[in-house]
Backbone and ligand atoms as CSV (ligand in chain L), in Angstrom:
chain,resi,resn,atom,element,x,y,z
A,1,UNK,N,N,75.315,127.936,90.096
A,1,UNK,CA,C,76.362,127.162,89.446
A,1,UNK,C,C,77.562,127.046,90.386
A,2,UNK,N,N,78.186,126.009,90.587
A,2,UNK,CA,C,79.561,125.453,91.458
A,2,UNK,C,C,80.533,126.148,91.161
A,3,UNK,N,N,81.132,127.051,91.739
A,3,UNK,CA,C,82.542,127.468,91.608
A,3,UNK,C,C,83.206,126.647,91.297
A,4,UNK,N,N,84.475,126.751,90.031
A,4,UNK,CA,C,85.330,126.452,89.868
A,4,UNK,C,C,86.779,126.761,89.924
A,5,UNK,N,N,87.713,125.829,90.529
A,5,UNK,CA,C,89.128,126.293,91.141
A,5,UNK,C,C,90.127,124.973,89.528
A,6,UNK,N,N,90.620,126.008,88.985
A,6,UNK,CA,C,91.576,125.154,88.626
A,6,UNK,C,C,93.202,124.781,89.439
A,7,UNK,N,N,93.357,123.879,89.861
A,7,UNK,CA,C,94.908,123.749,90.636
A,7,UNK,C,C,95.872,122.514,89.752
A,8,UNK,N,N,97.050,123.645,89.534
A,8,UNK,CA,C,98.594,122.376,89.530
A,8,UNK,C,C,98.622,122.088,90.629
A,9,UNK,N,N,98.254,120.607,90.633
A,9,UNK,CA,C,98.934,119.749,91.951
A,9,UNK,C,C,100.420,119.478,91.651
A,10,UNK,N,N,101.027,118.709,90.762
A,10,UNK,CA,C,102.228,118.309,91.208
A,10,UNK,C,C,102.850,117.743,89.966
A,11,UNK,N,N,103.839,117.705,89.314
A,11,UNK,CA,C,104.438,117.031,88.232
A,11,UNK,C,C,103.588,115.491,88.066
A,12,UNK,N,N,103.256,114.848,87.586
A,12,UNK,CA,C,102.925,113.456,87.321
A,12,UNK,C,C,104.346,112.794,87.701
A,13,UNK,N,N,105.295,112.822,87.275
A,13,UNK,CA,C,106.258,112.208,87.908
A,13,UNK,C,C,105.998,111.925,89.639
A,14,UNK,N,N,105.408,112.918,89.852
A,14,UNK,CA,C,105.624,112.903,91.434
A,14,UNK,C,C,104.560,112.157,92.301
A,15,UNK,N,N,103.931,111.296,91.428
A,15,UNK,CA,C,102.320,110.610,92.124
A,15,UNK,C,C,102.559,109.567,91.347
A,16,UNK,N,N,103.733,109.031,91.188
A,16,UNK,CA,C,103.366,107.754,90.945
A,16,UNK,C,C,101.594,106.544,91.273
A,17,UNK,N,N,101.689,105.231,90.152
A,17,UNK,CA,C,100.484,104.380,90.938
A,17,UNK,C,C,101.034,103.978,92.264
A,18,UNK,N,N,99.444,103.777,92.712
A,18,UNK,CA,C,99.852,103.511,94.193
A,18,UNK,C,C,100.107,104.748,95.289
A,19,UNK,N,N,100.250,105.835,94.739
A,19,UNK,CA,C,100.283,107.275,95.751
A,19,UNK,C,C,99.109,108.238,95.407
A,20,UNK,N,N,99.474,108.729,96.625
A,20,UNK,CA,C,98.074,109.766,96.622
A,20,UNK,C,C,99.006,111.233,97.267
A,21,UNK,N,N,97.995,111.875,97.109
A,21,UNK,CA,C,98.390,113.578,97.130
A,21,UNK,C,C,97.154,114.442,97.699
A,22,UNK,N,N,97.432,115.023,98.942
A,22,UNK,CA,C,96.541,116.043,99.797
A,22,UNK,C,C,96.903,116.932,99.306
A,23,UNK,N,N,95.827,117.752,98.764
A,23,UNK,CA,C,95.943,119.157,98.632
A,23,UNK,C,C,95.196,120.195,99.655
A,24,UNK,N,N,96.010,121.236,100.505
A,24,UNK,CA,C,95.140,121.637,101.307
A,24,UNK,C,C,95.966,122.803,100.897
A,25,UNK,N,N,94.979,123.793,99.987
A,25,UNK,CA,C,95.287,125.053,99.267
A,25,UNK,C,C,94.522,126.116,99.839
A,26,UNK,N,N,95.093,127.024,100.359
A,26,UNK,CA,C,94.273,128.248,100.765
A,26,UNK,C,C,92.986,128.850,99.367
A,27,UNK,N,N,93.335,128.486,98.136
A,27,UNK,CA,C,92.458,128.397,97.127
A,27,UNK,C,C,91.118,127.615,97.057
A,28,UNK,N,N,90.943,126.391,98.192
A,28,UNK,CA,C,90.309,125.735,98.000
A,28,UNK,C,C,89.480,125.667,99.315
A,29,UNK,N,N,88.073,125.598,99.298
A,29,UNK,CA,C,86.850,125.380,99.980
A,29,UNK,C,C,86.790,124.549,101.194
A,30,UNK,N,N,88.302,123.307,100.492
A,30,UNK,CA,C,88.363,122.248,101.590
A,30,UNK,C,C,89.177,121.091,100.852
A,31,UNK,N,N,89.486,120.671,101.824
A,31,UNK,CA,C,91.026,119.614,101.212
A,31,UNK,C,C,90.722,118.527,99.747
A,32,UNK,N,N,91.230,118.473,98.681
A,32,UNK,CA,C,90.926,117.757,98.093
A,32,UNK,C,C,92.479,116.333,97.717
A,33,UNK,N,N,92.072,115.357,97.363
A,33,UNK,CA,C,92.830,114.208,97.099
A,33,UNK,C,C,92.722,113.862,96.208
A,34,UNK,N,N,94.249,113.614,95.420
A,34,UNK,CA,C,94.144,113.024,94.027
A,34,UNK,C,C,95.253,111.632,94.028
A,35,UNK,N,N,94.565,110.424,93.641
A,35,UNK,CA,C,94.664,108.784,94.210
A,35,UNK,C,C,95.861,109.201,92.281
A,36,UNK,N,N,96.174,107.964,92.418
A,36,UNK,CA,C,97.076,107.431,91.672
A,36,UNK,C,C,96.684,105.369,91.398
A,37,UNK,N,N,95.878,105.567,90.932
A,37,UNK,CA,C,95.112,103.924,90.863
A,37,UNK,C,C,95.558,103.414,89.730
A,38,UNK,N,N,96.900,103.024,89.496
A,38,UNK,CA,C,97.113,101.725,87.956
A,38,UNK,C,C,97.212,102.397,87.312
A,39,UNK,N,N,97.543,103.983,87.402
A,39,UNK,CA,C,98.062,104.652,86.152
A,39,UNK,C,C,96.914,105.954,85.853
A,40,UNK,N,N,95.729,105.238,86.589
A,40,UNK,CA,C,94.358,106.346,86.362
A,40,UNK,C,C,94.477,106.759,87.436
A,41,UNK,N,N,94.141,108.870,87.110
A,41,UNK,CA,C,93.917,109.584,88.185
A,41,UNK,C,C,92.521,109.738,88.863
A,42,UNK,N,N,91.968,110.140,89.858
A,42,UNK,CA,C,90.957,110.231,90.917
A,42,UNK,C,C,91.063,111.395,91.553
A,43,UNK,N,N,89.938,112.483,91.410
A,43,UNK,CA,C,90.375,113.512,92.601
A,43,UNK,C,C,89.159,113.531,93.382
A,44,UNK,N,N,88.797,113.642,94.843
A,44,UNK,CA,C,88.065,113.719,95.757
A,44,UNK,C,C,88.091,114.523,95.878
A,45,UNK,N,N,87.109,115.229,97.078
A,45,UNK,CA,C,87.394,115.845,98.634
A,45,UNK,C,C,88.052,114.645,99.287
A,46,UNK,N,N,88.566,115.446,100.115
A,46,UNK,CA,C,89.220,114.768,100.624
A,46,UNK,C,C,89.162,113.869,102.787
A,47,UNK,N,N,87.671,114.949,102.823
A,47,UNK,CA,C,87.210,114.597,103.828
A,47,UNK,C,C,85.883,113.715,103.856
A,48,UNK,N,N,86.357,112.478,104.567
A,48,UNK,CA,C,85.180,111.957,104.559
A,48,UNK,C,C,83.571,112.568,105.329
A,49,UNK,N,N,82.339,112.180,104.157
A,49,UNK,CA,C,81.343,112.598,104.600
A,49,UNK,C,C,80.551,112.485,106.362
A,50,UNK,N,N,81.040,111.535,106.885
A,50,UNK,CA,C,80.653,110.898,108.118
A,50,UNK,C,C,81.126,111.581,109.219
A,51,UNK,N,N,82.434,112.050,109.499
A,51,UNK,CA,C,83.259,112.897,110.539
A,51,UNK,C,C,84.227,113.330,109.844
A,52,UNK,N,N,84.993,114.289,110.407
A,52,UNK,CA,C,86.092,114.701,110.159
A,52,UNK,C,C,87.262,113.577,110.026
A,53,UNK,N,N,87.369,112.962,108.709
A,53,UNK,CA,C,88.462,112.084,108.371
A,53,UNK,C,C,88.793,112.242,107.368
A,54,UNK,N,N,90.715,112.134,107.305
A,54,UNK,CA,C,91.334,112.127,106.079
A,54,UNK,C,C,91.708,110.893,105.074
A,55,UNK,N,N,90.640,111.375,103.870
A,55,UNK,CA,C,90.595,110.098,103.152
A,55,UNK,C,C,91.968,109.162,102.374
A,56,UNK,N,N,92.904,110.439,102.127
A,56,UNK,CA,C,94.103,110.155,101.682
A,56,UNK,C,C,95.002,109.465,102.916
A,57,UNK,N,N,94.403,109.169,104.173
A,57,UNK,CA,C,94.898,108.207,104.876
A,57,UNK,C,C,94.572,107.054,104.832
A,58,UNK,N,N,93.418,106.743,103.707
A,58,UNK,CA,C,92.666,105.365,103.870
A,58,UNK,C,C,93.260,104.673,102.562
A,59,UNK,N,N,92.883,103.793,102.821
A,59,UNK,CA,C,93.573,102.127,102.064
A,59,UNK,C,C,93.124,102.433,100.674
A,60,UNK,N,N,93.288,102.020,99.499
A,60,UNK,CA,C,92.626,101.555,98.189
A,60,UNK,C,C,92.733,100.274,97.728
A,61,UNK,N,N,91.440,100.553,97.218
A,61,UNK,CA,C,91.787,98.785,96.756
A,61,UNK,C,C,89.948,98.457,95.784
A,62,UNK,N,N,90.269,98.224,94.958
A,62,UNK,CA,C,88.826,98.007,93.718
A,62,UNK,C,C,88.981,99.701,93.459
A,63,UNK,N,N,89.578,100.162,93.183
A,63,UNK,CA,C,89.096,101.807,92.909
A,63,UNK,C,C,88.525,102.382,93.911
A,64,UNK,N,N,88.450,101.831,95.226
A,64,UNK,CA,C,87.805,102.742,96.090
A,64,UNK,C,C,88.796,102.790,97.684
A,65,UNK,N,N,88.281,104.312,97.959
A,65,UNK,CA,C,89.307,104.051,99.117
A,65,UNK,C,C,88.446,103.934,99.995
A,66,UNK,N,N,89.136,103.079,101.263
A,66,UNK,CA,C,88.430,102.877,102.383
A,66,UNK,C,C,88.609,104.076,104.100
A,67,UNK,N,N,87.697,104.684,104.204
A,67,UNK,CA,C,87.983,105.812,105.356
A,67,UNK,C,C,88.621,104.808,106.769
A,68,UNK,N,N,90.066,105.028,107.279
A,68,UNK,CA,C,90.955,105.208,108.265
A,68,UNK,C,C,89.793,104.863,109.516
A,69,UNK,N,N,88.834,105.944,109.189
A,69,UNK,CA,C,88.286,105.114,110.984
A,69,UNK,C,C,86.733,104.305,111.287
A,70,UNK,N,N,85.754,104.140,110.343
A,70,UNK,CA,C,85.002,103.560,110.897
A,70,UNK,C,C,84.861,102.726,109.032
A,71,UNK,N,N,85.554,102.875,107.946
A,71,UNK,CA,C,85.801,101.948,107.178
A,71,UNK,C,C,84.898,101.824,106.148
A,72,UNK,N,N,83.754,103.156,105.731
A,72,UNK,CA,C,82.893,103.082,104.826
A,72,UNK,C,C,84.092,103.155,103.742
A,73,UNK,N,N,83.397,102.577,102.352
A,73,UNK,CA,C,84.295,102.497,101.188
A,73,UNK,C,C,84.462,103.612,99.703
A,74,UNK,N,N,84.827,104.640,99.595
A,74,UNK,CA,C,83.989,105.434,98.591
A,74,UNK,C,C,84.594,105.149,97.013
A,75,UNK,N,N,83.818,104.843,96.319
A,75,UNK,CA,C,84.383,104.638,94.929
A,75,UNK,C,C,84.719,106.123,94.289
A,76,UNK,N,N,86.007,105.668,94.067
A,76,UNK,CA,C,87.552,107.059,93.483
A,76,UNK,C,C,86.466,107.580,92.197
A,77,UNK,N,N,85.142,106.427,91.166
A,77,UNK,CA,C,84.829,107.214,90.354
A,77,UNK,C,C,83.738,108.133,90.339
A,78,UNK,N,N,82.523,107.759,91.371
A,78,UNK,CA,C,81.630,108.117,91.352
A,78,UNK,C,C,81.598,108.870,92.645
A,79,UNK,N,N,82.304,109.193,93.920
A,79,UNK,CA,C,82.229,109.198,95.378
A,79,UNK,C,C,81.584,108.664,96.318
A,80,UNK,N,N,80.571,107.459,95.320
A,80,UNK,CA,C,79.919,107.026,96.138
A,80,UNK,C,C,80.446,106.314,97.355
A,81,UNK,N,N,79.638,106.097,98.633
A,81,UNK,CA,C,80.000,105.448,99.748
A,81,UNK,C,C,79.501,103.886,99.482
A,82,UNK,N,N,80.264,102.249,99.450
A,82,UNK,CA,C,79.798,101.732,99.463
A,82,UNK,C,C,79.127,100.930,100.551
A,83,UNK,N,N,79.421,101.218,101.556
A,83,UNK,CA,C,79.026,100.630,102.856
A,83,UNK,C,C,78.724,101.687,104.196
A,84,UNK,N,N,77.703,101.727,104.984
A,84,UNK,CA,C,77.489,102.162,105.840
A,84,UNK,C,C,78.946,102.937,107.291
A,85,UNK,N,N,79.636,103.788,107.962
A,85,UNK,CA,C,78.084,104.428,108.503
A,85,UNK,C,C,78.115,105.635,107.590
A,86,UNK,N,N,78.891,105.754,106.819
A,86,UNK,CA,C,78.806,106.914,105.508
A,86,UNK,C,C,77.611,107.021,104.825
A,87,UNK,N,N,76.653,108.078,104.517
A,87,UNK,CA,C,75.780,107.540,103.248
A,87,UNK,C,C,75.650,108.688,102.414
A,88,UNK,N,N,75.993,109.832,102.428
A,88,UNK,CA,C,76.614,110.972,101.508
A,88,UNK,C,C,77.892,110.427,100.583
A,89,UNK,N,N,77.798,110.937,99.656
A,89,UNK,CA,C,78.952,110.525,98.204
A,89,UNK,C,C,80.245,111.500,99.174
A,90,UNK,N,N,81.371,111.386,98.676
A,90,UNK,CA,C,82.289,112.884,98.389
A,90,UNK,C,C,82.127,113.245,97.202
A,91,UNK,N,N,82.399,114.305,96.470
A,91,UNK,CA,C,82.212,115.104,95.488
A,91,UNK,C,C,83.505,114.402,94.690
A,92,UNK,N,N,83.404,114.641,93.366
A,92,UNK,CA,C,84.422,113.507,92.546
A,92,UNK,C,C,85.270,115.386,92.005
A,93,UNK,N,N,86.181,115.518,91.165
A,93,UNK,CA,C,87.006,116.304,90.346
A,93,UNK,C,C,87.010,115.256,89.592
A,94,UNK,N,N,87.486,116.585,87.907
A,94,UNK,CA,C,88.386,116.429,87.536
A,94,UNK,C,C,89.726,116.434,86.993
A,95,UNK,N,N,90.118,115.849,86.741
A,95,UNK,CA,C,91.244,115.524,86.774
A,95,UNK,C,C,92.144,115.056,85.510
A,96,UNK,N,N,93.359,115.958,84.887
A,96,UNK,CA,C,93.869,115.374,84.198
A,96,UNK,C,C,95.169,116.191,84.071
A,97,UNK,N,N,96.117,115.302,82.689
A,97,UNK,CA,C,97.583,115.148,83.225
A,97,UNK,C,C,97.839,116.794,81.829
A,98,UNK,N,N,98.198,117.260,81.851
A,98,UNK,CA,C,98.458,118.726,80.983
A,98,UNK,C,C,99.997,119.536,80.830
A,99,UNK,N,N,100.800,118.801,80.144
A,99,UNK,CA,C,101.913,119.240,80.117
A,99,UNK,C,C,103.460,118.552,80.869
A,100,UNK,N,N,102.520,117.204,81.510
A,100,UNK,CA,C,103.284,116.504,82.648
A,100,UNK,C,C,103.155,116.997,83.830
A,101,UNK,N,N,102.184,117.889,83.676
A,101,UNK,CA,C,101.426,118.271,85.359
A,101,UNK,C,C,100.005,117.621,85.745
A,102,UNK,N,N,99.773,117.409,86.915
A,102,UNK,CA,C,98.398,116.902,87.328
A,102,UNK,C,C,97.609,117.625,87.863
A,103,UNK,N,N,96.389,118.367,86.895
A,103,UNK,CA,C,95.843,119.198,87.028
A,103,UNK,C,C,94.345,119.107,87.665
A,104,UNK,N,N,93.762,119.579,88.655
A,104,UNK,CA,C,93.022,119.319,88.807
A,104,UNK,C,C,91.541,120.500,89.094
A,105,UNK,N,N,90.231,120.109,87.905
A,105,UNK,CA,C,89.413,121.403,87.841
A,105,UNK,C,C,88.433,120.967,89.129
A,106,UNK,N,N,88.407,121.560,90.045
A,106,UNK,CA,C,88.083,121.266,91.418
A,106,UNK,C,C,86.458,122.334,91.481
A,107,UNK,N,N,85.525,121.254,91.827
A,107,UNK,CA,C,84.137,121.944,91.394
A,107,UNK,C,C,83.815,121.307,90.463
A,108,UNK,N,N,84.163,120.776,88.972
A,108,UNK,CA,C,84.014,120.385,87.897
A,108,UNK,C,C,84.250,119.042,88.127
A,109,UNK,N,N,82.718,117.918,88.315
A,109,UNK,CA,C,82.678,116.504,88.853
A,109,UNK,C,C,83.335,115.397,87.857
A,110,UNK,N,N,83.630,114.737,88.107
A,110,UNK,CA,C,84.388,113.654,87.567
A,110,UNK,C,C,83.313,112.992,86.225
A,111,UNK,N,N,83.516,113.331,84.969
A,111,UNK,CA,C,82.516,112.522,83.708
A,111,UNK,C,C,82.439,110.837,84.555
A,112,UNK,N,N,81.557,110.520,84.012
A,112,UNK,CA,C,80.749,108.955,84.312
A,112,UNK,C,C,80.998,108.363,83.118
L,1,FES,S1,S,84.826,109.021,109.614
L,1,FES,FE1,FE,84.807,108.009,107.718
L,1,FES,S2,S,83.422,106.372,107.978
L,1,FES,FE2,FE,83.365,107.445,109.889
């Protein structure tokens, strides 16, 4: 069974839509990212599957962000990769807002 990490990321105030948030917690396995898409939250890993790249540097746009250097696309709901040279998912969280904090159960995949 997947370890689970629960983490306060950050007030909701503080991730507005349109921002994103690296978390790189000595608590955690490996960097995770939580998108800010139109009001709905998204939490990743935060490294793309292909090389060492930071996804919270890449673009969004349809719910999915696009990786900074060779531009595979991963959808924020499922992790899937939509385009080549990626073909591993990232792992999805989840994610939700608890008190006016943005909480995220890291290990525990994003419901479909
Ligand atoms: S490092 Fe992300 S697609 Fe190559």
């Amino acid at each position: 069974m997947a370890e689970v990490t629960r983490v306060v990321a950050c007030p909701l105030a503080q991730l507005p839509p349109g921002e994103v948030l690296r978390l790189d917690r000595a608590e955690l396995r490996a960097p995770v990212s939580v998108f800010n898409v139109d009001g709905e939250l998204y939490a990743i890993d935060d490294t793309c599957t292909h090389a060492d790249e930071s996804l919270s540097e890449g673009w969004v746009e349809d719910c999915a962000v696009e990786c900074p250097r060779h531009a595979s696309a991963f959808d924020l709901r499922t992790g899937q990769p939509s385009s080549p040279p990626a073909i591993t998912p990232v792992r999805t969280h989840l994610v939700e807002v608890v008190d006016g904090d943005v909480v995220v159960e890291v290990g525990t995949p994003r419901p479909r």
